[in-house]
C-alpha positions, 0 to 999 in steps of 0.5 A: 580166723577161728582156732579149735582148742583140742581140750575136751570137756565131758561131765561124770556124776560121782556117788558120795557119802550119800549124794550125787556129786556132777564133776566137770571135768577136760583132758587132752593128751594120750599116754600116762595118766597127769591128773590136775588139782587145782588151787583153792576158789579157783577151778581147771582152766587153770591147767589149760596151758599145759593141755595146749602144750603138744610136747606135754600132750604127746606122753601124758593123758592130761585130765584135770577136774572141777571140785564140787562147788567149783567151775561147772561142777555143780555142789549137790542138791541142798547145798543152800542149806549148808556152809561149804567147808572142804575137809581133808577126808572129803577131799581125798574120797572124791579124788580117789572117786573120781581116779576109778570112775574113769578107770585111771591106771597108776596114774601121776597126780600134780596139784597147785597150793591145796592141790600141792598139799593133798598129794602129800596125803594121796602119796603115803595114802595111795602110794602103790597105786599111784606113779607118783605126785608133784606137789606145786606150791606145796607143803605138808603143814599150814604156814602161819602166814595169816590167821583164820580170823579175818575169813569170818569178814564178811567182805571174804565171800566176795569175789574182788576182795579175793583177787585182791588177796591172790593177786600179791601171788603171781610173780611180778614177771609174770606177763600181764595177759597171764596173771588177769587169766589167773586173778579172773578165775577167782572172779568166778568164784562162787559165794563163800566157796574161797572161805570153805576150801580156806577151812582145807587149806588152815585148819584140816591139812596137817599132814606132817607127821606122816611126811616120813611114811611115803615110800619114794621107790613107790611113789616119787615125790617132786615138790615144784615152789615159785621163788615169789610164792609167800603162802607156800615159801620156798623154805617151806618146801625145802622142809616138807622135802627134808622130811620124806626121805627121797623126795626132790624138791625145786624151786623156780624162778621168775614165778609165784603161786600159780605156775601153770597159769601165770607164766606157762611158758617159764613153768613148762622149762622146769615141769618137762624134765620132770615129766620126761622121769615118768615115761613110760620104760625109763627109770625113776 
């Protein structure tokens, strides 16, 4: 029998430094804004889930966004004759972009790996603006997991090659119908567009000597790490917590670095009493 999602996607062109930018984008949900972020190579399918889970979307305005050269965002015109490499600045001014073309009120910003790192930024950036952010899979600095040199093989812009990397990512818990969801994304990934967010993700992301600046009674900051997740450890959270005073850090079981993706149903047991602090008239 034929199934409807209830996931729509739409497309917004976004004017930035000088270019036209076309951005895919799919929401369900009413409520609060929940923006998405997702991680590195990969694109918003990744979110899908959560936009399917009703208890979420009955409270929550899910919206979650392709980057530029991701998914069904298209990069800009001449992009043939430019490497792709995401800055940090970039990064931010096309978020905070993308918030006011839809005209998102104080909305919450969950993001995964460089997803879960930028929203550190946003927060001490966009704080008062902002209900708060969910760092997954976050941290504020690179962790020295693996040096930059090996991104210049040329094996790196191929696809198998990164799902080969990733795949060591996804706890071994995590169903198989799950983690192929997961690694088939980064199948789709275009040329060269893994090693340009790489670029973001080691060597434009330091952001930790800002960590003490976030005003948490601003901003809340809950920072959400699977216990499997090398690339961002858990001890890695628990520090970046450490360092903005009032944040919350948790770390979950049975998880890696895609919880959205790779086991939702686990995921959404530690991400629900999350989201319930940010309903509309309770307390954070």
């Amino acid at each position: 029998m034929a199934r409807l999602d209830p996931i729509i996607g739409r497309y917004v062109t976004l004017r930035e430094g000088g270019k036209d930018f076309r951005i895919y984008f799919e929401e369900n949900g009413t409520g609060i804004p929940l923006l998405c972020l997702h991680t590195a190579g990969a694109h918003s399918s990744q979110f899908r889930h959560l936009m399917c889970d009703p208890e979420i979307t009955k409270n929550f305005r899910i919206i979650a966004f392709d980057l530029p050269w991701h998914g069904k965002s298209t990069p800009p015109v001449g992009w043939q004759d430019e490497e792709y490499k995401l800055t940090s600045t970039f990064y931010i001014d096309i978020i905070k972009n993308f918030i006011e073309s839809l005209d998102l009120k104080k909305p919450l910003v969950m993001g995964c790996s460089m997803g879960g790192r930028v929203v550190i930024r946003l927060a001490y950036e966009l704080g008062k603006k902002l209900s708060g952010v969910i760092g997954l899979e976050g941290s504020d600095q690179p962790a020295p997991w693996y040096d930059n040199s090996w991104t210049s093989h040329p094996n790196f812009e191929n696809g198998d090659f990164c799902v080969g990397l990733v795949s060591g990512l996804c706890a071994p818990q995590s169903p198989d119908e799950y983690k192929w969801e997961t690694l088939w994304h980064y199948y789709q990934s275009g040329h060269g567009v893994f090693k340009g967010d790489m670029h973001f993700f080691r060597t434009d992301s330091d952001y930790v000597e800002n960590s003490a600046t976030i005003d948490t009674e601003l901003c809340p900051v809950y920072l959400m790490t699977g216990e499997y997740d090398y690339s961002c450890t858990p001890d890695a959270t628990m520090e970046t917590a450490s360092r903005i005073p009032g944040a919350e850090a948790v770390i979950m079981r049975k998880v890696g670095h895609f919880p959205m993706s790779e086991n939702p149903d686990v995921f959404r047991n530690y991400l629900i009493p999350v989201l319930n602090k940010f309903k509309e008239g309770e307390k954070i």
